[in-house]
PyMOL Python script that loads the backbone (N, CA, C, O; Angstrom):
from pymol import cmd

cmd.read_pdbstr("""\
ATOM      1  N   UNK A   1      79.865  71.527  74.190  1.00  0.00           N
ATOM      2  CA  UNK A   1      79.052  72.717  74.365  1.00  0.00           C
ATOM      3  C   UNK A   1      79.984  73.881  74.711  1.00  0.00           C
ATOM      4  O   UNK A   1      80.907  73.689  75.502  1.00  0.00           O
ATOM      5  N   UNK A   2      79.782  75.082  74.152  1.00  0.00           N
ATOM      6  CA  UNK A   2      80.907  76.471  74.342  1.00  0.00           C
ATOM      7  C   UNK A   2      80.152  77.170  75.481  1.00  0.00           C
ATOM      8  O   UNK A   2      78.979  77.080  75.844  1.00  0.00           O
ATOM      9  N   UNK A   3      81.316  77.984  75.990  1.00  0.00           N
ATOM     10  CA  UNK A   3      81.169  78.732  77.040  1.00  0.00           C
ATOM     11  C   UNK A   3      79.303  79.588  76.997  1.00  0.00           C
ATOM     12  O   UNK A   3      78.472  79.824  77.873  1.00  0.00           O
ATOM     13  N   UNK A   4      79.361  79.848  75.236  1.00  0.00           N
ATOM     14  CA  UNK A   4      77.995  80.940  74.922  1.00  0.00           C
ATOM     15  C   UNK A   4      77.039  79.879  75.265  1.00  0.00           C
ATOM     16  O   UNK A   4      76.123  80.130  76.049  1.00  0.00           O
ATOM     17  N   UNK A   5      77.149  78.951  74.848  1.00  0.00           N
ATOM     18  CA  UNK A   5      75.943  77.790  74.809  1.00  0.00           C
ATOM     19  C   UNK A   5      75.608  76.959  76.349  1.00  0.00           C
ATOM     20  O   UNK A   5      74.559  76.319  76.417  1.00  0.00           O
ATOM     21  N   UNK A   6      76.319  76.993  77.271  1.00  0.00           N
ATOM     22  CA  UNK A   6      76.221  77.135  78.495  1.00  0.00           C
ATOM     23  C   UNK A   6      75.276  77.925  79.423  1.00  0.00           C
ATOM     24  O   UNK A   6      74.294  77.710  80.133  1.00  0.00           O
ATOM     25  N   UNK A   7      76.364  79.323  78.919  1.00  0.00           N
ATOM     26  CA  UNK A   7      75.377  81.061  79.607  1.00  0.00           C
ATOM     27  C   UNK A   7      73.826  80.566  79.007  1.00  0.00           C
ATOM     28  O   UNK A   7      72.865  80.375  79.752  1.00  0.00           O
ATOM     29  N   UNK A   8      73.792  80.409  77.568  1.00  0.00           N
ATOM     30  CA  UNK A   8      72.509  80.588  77.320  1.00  0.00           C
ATOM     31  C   UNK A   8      71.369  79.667  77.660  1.00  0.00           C
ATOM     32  O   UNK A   8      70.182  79.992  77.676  1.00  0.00           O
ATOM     33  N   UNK A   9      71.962  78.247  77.981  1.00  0.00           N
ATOM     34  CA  UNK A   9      70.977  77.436  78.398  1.00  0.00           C
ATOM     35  C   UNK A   9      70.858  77.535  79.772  1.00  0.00           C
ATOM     36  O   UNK A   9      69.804  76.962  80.046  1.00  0.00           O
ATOM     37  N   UNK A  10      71.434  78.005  80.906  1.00  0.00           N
ATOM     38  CA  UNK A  10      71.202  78.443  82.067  1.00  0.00           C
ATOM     39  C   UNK A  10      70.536  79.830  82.553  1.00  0.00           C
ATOM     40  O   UNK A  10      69.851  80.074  83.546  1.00  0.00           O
ATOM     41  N   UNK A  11      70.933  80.560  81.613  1.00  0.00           N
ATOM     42  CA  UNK A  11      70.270  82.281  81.368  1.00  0.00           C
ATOM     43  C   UNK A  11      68.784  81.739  81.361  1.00  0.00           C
ATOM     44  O   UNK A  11      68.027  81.985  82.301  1.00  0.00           O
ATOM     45  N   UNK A  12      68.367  80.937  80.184  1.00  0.00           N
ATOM     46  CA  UNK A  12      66.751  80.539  79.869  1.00  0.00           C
ATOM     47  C   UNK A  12      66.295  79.745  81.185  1.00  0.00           C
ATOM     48  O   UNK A  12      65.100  80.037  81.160  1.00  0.00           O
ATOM     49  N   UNK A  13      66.471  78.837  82.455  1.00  0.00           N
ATOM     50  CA  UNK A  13      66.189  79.035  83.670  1.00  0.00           C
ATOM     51  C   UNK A  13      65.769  79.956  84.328  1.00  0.00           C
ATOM     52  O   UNK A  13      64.786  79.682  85.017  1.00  0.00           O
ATOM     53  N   UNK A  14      66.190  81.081  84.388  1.00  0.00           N
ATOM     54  CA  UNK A  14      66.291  81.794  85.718  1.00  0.00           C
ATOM     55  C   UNK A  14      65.196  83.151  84.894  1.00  0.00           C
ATOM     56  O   UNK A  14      64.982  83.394  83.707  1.00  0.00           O
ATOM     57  N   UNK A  15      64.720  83.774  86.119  1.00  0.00           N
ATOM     58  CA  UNK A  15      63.497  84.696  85.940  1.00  0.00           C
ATOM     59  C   UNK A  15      64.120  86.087  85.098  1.00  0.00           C
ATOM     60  O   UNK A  15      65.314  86.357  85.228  1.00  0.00           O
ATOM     61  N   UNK A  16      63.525  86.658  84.520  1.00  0.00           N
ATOM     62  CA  UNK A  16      63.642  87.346  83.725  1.00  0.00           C
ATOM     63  C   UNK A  16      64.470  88.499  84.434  1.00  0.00           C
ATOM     64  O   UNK A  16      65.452  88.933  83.830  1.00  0.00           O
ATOM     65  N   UNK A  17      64.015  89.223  86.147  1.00  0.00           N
ATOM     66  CA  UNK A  17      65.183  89.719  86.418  1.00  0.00           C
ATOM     67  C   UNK A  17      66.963  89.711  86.269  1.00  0.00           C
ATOM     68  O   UNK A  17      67.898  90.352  85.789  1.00  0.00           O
ATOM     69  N   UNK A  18      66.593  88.319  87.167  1.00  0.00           N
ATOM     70  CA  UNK A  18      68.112  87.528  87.047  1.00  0.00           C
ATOM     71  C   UNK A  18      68.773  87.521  85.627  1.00  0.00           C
ATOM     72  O   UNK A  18      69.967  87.784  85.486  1.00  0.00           O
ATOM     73  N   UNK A  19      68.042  87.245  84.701  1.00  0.00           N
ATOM     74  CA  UNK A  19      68.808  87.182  83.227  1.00  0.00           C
ATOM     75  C   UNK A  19      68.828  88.318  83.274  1.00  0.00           C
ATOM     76  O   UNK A  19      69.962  88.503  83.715  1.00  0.00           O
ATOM     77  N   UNK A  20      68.128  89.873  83.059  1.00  0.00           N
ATOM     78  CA  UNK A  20      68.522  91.175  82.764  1.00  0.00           C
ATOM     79  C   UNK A  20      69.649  91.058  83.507  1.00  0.00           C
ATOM     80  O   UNK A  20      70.603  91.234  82.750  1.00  0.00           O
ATOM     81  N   UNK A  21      70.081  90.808  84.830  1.00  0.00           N
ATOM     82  CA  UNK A  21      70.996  91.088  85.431  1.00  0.00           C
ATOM     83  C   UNK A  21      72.674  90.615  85.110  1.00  0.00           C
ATOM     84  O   UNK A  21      73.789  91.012  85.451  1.00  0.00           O
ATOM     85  N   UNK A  22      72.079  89.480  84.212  1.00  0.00           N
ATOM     86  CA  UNK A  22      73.524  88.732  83.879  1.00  0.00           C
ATOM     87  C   UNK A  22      73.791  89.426  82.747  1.00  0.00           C
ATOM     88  O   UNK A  22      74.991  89.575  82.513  1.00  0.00           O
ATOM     89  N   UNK A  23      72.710  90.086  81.661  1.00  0.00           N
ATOM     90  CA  UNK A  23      73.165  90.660  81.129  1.00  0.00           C
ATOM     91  C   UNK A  23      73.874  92.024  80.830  1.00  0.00           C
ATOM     92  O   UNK A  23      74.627  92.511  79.987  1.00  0.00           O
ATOM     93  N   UNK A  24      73.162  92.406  82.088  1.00  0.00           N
ATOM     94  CA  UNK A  24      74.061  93.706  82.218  1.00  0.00           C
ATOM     95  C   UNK A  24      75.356  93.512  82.886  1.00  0.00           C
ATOM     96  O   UNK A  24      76.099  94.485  83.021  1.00  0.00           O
ATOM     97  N   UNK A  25      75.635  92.568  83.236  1.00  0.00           N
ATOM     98  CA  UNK A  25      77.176  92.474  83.393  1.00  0.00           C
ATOM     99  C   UNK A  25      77.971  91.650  82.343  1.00  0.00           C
ATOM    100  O   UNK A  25      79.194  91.523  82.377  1.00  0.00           O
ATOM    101  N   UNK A  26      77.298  91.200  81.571  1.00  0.00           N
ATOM    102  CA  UNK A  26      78.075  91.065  80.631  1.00  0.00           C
ATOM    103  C   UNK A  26      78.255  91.856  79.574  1.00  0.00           C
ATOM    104  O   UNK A  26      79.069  91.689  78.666  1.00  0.00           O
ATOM    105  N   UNK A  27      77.462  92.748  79.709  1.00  0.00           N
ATOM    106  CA  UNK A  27      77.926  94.664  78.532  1.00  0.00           C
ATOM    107  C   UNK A  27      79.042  95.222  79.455  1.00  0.00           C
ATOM    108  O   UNK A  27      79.990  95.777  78.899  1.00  0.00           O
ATOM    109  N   UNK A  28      79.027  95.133  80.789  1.00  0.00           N
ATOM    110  CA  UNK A  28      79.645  95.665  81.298  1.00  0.00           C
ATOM    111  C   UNK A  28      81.146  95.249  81.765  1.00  0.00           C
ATOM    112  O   UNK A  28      81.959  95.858  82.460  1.00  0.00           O
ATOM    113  N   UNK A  29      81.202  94.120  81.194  1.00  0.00           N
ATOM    114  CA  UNK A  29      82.597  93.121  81.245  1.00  0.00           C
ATOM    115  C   UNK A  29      83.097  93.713  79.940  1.00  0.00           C
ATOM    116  O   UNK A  29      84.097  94.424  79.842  1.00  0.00           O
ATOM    117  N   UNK A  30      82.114  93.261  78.722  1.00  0.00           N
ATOM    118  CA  UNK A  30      82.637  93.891  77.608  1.00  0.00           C
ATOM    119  C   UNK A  30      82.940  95.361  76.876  1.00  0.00           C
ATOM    120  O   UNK A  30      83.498  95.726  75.841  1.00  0.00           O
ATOM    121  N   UNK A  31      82.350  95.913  77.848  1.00  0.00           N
ATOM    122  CA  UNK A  31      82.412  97.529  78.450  1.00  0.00           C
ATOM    123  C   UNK A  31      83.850  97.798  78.552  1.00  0.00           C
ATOM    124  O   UNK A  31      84.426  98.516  77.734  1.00  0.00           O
ATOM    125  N   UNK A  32      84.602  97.080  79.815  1.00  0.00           N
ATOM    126  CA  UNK A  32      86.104  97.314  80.589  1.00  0.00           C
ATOM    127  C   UNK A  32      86.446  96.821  80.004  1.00  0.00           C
ATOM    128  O   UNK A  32      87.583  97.272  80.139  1.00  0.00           O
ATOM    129  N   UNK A  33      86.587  95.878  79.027  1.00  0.00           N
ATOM    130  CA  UNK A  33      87.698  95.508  77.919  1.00  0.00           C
ATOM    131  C   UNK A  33      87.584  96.668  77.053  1.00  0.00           C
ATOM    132  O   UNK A  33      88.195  97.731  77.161  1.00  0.00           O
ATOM    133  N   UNK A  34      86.874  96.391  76.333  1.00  0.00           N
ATOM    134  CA  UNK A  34      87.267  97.633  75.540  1.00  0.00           C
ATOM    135  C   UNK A  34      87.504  98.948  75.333  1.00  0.00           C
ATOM    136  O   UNK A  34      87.868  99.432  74.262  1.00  0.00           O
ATOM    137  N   UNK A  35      87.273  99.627  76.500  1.00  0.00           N
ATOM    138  CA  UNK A  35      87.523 100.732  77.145  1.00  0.00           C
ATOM    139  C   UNK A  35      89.482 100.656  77.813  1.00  0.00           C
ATOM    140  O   UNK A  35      90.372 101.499  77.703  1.00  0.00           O
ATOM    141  N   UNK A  36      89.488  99.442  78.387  1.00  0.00           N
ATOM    142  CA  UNK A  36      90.922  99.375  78.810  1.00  0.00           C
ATOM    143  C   UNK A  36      91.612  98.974  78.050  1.00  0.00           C
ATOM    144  O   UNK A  36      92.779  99.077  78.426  1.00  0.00           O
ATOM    145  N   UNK A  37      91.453  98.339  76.674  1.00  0.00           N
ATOM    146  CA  UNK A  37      92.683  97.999  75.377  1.00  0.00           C
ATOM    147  C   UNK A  37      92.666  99.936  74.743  1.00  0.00           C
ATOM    148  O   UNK A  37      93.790 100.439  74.752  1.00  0.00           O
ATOM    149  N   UNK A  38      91.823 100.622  74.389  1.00  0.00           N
ATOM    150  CA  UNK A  38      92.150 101.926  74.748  1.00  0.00           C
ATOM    151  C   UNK A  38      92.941 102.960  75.377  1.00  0.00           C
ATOM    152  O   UNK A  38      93.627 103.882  74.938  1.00  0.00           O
ATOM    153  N   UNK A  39      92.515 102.353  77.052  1.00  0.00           N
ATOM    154  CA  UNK A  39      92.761 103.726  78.250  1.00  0.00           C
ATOM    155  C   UNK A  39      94.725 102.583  77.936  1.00  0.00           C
ATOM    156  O   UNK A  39      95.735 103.168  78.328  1.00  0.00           O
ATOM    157  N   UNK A  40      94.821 101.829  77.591  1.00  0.00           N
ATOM    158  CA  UNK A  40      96.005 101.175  77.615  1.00  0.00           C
ATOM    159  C   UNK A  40      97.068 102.179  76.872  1.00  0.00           C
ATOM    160  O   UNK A  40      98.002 102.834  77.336  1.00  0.00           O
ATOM    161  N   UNK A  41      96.602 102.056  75.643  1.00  0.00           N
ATOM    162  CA  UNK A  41      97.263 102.206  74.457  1.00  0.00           C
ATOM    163  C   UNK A  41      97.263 104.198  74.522  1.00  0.00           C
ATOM    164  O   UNK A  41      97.845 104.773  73.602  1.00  0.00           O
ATOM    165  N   UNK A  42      96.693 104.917  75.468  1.00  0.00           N
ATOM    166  CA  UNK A  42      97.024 106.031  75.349  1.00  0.00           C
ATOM    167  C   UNK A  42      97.926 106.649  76.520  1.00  0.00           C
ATOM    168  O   UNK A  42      98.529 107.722  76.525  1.00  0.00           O
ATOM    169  N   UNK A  43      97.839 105.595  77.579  1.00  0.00           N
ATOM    170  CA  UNK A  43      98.636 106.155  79.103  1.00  0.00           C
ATOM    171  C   UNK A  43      99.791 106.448  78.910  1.00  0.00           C
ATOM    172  O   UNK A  43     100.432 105.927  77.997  1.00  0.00           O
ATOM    173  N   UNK A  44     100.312 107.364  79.747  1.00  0.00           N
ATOM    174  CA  UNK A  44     101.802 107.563  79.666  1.00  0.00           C
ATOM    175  C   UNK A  44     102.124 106.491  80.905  1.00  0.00           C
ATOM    176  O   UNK A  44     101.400 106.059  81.802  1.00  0.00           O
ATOM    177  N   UNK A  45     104.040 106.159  80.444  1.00  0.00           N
ATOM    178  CA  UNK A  45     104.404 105.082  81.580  1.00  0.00           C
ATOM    179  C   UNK A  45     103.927 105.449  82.587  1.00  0.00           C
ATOM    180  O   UNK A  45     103.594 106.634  82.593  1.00  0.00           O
ATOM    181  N   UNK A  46     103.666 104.589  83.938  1.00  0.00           N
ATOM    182  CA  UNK A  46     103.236 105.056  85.227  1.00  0.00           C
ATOM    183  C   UNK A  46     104.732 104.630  85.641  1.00  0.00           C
ATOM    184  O   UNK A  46     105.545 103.796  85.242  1.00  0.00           O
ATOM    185  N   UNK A  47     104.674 105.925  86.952  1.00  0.00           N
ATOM    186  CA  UNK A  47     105.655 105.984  87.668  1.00  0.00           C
ATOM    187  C   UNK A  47     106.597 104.936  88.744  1.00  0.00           C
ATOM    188  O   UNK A  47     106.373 105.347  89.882  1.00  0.00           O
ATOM    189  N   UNK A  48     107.326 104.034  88.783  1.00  0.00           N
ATOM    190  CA  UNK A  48     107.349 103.126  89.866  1.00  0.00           C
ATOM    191  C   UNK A  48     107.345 103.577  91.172  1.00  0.00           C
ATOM    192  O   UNK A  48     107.912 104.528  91.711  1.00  0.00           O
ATOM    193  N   UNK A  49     106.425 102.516  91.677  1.00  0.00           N
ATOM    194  CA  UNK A  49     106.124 103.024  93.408  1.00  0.00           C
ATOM    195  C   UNK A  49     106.987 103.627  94.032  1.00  0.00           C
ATOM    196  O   UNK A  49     106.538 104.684  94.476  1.00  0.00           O
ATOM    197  N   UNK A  50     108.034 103.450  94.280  1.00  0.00           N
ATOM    198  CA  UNK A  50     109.156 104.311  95.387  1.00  0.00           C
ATOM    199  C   UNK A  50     109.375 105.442  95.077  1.00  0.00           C
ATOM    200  O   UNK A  50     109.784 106.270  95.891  1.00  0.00           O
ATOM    201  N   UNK A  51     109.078 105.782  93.470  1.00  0.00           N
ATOM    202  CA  UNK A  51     109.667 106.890  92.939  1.00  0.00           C
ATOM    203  C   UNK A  51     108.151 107.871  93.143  1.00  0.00           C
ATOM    204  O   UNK A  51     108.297 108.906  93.793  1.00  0.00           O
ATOM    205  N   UNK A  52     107.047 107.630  92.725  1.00  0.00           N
ATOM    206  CA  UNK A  52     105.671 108.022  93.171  1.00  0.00           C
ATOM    207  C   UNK A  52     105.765 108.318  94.327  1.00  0.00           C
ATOM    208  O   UNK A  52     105.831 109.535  94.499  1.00  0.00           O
ATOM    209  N   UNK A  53     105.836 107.134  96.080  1.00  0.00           N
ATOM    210  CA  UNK A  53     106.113 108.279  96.905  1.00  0.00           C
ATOM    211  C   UNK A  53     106.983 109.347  97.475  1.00  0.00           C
ATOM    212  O   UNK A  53     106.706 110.392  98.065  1.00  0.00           O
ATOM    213  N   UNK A  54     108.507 108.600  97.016  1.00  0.00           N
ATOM    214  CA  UNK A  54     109.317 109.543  97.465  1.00  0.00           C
ATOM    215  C   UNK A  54     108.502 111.569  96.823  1.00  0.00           C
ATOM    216  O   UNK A  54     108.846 112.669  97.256  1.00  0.00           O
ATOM    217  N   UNK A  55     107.638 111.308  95.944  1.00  0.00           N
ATOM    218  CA  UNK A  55     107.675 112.689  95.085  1.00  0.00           C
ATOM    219  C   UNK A  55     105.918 112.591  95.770  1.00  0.00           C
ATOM    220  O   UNK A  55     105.361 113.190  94.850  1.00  0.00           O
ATOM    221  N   UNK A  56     105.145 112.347  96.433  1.00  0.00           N
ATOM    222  CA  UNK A  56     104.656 112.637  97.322  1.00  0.00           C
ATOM    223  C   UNK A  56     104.059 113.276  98.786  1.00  0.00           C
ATOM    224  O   UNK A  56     103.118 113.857  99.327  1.00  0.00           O
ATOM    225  N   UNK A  57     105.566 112.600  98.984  1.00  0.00           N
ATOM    226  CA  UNK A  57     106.315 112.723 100.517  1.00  0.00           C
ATOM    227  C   UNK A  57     106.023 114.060 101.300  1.00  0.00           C
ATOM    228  O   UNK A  57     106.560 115.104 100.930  1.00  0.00           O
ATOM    229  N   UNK A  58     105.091 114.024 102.484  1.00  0.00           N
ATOM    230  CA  UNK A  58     104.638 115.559 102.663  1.00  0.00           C
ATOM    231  C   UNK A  58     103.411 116.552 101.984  1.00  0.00           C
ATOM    232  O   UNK A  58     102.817 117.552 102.388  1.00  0.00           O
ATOM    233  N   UNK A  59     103.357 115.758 100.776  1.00  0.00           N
ATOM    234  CA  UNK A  59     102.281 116.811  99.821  1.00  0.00           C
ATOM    235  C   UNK A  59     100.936 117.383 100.677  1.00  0.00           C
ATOM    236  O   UNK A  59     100.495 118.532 100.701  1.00  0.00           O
ATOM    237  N   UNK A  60     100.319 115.876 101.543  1.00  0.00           N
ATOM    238  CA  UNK A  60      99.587 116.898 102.509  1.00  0.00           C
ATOM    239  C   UNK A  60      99.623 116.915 103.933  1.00  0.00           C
ATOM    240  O   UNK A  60      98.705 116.502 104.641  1.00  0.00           O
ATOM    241  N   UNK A  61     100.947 117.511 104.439  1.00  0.00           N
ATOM    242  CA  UNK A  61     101.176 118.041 105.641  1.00  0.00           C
ATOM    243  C   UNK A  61     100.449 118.545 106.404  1.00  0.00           C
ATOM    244  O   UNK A  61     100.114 118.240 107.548  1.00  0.00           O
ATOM    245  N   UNK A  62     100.084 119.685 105.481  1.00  0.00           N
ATOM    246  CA  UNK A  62      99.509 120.945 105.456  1.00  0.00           C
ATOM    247  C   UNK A  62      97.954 120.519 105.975  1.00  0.00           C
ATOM    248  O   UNK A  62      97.263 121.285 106.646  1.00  0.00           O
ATOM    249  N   UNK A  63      97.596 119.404 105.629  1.00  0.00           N
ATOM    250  CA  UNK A  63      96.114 118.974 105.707  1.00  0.00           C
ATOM    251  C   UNK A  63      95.558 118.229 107.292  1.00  0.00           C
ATOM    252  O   UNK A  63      94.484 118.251 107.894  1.00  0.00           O
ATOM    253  N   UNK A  64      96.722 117.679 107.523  1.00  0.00           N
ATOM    254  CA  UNK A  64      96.235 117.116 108.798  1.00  0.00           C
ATOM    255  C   UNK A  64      96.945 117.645 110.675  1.00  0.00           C
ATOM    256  O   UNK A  64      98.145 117.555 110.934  1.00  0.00           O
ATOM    257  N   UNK A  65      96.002 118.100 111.605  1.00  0.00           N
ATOM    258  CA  UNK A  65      96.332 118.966 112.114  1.00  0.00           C
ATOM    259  C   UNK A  65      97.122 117.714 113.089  1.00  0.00           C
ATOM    260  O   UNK A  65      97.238 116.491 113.004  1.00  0.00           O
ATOM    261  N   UNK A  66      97.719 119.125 114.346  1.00  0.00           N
ATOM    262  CA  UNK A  66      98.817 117.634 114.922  1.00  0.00           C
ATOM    263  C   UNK A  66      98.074 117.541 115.765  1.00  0.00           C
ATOM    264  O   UNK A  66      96.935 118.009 115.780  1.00  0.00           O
ATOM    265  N   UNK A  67      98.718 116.788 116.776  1.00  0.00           N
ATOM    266  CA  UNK A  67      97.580 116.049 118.428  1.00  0.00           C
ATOM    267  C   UNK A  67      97.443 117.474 119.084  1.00  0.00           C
ATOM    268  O   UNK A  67      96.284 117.867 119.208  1.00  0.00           O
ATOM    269  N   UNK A  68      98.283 118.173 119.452  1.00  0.00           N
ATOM    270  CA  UNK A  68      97.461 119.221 120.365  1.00  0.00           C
ATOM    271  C   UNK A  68      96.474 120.072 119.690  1.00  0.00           C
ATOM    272  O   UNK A  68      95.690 120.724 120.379  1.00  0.00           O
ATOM    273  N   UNK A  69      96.440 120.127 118.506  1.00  0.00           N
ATOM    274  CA  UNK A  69      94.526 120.895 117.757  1.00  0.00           C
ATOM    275  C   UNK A  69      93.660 119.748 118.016  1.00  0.00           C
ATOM    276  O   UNK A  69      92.509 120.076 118.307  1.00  0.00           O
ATOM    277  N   UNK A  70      93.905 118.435 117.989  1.00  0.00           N
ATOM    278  CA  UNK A  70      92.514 117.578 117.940  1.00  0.00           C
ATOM    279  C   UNK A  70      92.360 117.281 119.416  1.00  0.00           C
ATOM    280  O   UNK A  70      91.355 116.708 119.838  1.00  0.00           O
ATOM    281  N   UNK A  71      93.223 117.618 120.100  1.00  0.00           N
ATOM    282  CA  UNK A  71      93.046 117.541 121.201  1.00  0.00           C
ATOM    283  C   UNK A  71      92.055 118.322 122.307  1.00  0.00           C
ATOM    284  O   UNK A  71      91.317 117.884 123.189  1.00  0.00           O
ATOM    285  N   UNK A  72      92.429 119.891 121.785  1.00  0.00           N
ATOM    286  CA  UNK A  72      91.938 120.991 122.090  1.00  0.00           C
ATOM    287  C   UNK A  72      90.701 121.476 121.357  1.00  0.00           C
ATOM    288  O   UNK A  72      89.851 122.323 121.629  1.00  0.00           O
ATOM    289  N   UNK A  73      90.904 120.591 120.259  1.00  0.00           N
ATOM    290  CA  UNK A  73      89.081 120.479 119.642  1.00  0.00           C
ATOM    291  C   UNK A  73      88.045 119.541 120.708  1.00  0.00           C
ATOM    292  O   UNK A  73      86.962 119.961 121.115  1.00  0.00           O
ATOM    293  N   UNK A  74      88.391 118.740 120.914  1.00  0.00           N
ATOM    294  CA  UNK A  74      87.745 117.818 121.808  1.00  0.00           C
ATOM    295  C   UNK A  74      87.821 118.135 123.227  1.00  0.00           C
ATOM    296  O   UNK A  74      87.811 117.147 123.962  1.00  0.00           O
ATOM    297  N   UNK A  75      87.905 119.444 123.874  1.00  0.00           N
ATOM    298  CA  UNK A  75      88.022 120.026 125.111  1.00  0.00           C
ATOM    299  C   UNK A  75      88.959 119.297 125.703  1.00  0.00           C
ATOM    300  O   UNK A  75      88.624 119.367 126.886  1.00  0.00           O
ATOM    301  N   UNK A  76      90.106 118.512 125.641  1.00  0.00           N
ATOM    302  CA  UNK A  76      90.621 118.123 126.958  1.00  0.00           C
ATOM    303  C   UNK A  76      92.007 119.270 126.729  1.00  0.00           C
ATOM    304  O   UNK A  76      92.492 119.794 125.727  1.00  0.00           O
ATOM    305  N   UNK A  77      92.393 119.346 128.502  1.00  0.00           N
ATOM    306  CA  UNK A  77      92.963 120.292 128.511  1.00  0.00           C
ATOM    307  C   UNK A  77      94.704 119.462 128.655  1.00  0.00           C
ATOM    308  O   UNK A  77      95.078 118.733 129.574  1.00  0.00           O
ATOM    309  N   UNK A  78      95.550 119.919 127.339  1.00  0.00           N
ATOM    310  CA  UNK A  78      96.541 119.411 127.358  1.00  0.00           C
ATOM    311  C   UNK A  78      97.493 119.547 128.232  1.00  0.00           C
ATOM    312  O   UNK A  78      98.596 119.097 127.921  1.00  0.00           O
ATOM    313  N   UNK A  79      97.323 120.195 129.540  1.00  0.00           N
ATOM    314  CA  UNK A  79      98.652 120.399 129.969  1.00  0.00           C
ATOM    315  C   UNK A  79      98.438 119.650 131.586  1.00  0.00           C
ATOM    316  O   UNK A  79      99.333 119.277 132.343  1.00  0.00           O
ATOM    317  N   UNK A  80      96.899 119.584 131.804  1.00  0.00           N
ATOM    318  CA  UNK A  80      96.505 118.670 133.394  1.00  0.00           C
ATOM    319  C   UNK A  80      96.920 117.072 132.329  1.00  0.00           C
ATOM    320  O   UNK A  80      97.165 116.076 133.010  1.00  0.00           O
ATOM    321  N   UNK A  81      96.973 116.915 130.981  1.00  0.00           N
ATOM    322  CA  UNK A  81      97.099 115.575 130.502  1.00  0.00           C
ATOM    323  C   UNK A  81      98.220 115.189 130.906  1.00  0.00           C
ATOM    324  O   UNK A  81      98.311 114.071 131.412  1.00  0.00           O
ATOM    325  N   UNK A  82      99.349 116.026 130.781  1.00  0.00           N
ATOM    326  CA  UNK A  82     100.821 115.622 130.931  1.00  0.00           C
ATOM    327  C   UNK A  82     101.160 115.707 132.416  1.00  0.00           C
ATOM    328  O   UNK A  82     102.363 115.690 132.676  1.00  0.00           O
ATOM    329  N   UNK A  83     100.484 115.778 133.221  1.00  0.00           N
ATOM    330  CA  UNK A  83     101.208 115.588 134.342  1.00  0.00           C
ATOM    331  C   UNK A  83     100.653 114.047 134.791  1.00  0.00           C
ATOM    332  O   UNK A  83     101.092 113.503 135.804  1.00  0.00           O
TER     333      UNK A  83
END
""", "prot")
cmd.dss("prot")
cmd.show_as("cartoon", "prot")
cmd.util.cbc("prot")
cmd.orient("prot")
């Protein structure tokens, strides 16, 4: 018995939800294949990791504030902290 002839005699069990459901993942298996022998065949090389972050490195600095703003957002007063 093949893999199809399996699905299908177990598919015919189960309630008509459950089968819609298997079948929509199986469009959707056959969906990401064929969409990714595609998205494959058009990508440019990807970058190797070390080289990706070294050229990262910093990009968002700018974005995250340091401890004395989140500090002073949250009322405590930084300077009775340090003693």
């Amino acid at each position: 018995m093949t893999i199809a002839e399996q699905i299908y005699t177990l598919v015919k069990t189960l309630p008509q939800d459950d089968a819609s459901e298997i079948l929509t993942f199986a469009e959707f298996i056959k969906s990401k294949r064929e969409n990714g022998a595609k998205s494959t065949d058009s990508e440019e090389p990807q970058m190797p990791w070390p080289e990706l972050v070294r050229s990262l490195a910093g990009a968002w600095a700018d974005d995250f504030p340091d401890l004395d703003t989140i500090r002073a957002g949250m009322g405590q007063d930084i300077l009775r902290e340090s003693l």
